[in-house]
C-alpha positions, -999 to +999 in steps of 0.1 A: -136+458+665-151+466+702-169+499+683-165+514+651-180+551+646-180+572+611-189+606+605-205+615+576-222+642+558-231+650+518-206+682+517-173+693+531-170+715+561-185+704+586-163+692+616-158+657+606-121+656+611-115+677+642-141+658+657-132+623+646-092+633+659-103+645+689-129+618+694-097+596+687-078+613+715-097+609+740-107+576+739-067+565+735-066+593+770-089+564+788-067+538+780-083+520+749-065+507+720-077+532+697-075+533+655-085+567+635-088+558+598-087+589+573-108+578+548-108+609+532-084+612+501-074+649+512-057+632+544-065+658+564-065+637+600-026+620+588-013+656+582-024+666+614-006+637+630+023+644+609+020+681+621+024+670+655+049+642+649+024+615+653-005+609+677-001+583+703-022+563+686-023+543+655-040+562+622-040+547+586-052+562+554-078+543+536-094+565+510-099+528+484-134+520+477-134+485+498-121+508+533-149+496+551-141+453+542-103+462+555-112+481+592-106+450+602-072+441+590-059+473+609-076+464+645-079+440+671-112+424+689-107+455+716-102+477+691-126+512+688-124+524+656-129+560+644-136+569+610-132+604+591-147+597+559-152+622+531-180+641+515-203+616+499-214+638+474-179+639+457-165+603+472-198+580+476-179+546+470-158+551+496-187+561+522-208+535+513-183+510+520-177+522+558-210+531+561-221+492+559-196+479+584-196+509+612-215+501+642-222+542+649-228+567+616-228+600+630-241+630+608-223+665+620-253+693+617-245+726+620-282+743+636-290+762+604-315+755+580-294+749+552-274+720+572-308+707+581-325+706+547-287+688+539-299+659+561-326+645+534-296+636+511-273+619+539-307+602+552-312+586+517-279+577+513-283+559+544-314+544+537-297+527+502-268+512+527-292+496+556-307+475+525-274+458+524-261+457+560-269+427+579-277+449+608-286+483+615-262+505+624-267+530+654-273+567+632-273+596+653-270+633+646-243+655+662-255+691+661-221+712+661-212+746+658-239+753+687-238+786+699-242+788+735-274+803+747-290+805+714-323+795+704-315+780+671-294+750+689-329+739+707-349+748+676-326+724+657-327+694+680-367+696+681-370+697+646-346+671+642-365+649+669-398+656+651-378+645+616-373+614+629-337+617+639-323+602+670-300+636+679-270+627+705-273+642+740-240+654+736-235+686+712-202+707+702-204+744+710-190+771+687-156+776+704-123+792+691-107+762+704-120+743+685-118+761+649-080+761+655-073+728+668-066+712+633-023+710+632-022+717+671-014+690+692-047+675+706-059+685+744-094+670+752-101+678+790-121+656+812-158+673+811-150+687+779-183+687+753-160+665+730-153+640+761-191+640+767-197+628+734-169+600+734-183+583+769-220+589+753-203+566+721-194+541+752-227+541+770-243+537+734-223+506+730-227+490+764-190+494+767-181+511+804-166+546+807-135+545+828-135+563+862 
């Protein structure tokens, strides 16, 4: 795998599958070889691409507790892998096992202080998986949900900061578009804030961002 990335979060609900498809898309819009792995036993992202008669690139389901051992029997060396896991609260084998082959963990944060205080539970969860990785992973939160102009977006990436957290540049605004994407077919726009955070994956990687 050229990049693996999995989001992740204790609960349900917060963005992990519209971002992961459209993360997905995007990428496979650049001209990579891409793979989205639904990890989740709801299926969510391989409804969607039913829905929509398939996406244009490959997706697998993989909700088994050794998911993370067998990314690599679904990609190539080029490969960039996304992965929509579950909640971990409800499916923790399953996230653990991504969780220690994934070069990127990303943990979608909503800017509220009840998604924030969430973070302590993900962050020990991911302290218990680095003890058994061979290397560290890249962890990163994505605030989402942001609502443009609003204080509370900045208030949450400062806090964050101060935490400890390494927050991604990149950041998902509250849109309509987005809260109705899931069973649409995917449109991801050049300079869109979910194409900003697919090259900032790239850049993160070393890999280069097409022109």
């Amino acid at each position: 795998m050229r990049l693996s990335v999995a989001y992740t979060n204790t609960k349900p609900g917060t963005g992990k599958t519209t971002t992961s498809v459209l993360v997905a898309f995007y990428l496979h819009s650049l001209g990579f070889d891409v793979l989205l792995v639904d990890a989740d036993p709801s299926q969510s992202a391989l409804a969607w691409s039913d829905d929509v008669e398939g996406f244009p690139f490959k997706v697998v389901g993989l909700a088994v507790k050794d998911a993370g051992r067998r990314l690599t029997d679904y990609s190539g060396p080029d490969t960039l892998v996304i992965v929509d896991l579950p909640q971990a609260e409800d499916h923790g084998a399953i996230v653990r096992s991504v969780l220690r082959h994934v070069d990127e963990i990303t943990i979608p944060v909503a800017p509220s202080t009840i998604e924030i205080d969430r973070t302590s539970a993900i962050a020990d969860l991911l302290d218990e998986v680095d003890e058994v990785r061979r290397e560290p992973a890249r962890v990163a939160v994505l605030l989402n949900r942001v609502v443009s102009g609003a204080r509370s977006g900045r208030d949450a990436r400062e806090g964050l900061t101060a935490s400890g957290y390494d927050v991604l540049k990149s950041q998902i605004p509250r849109r309509e578009a987005y809260a109705l994407a899931y069973g649409a077919p995917p449109e991801v726009p050049a300079g869109d804030p979910i194409a900003l955070l697919a090259e900032e994956y790239l850049r993160r990687a070393g890999i280069e961002v097409p022109a």
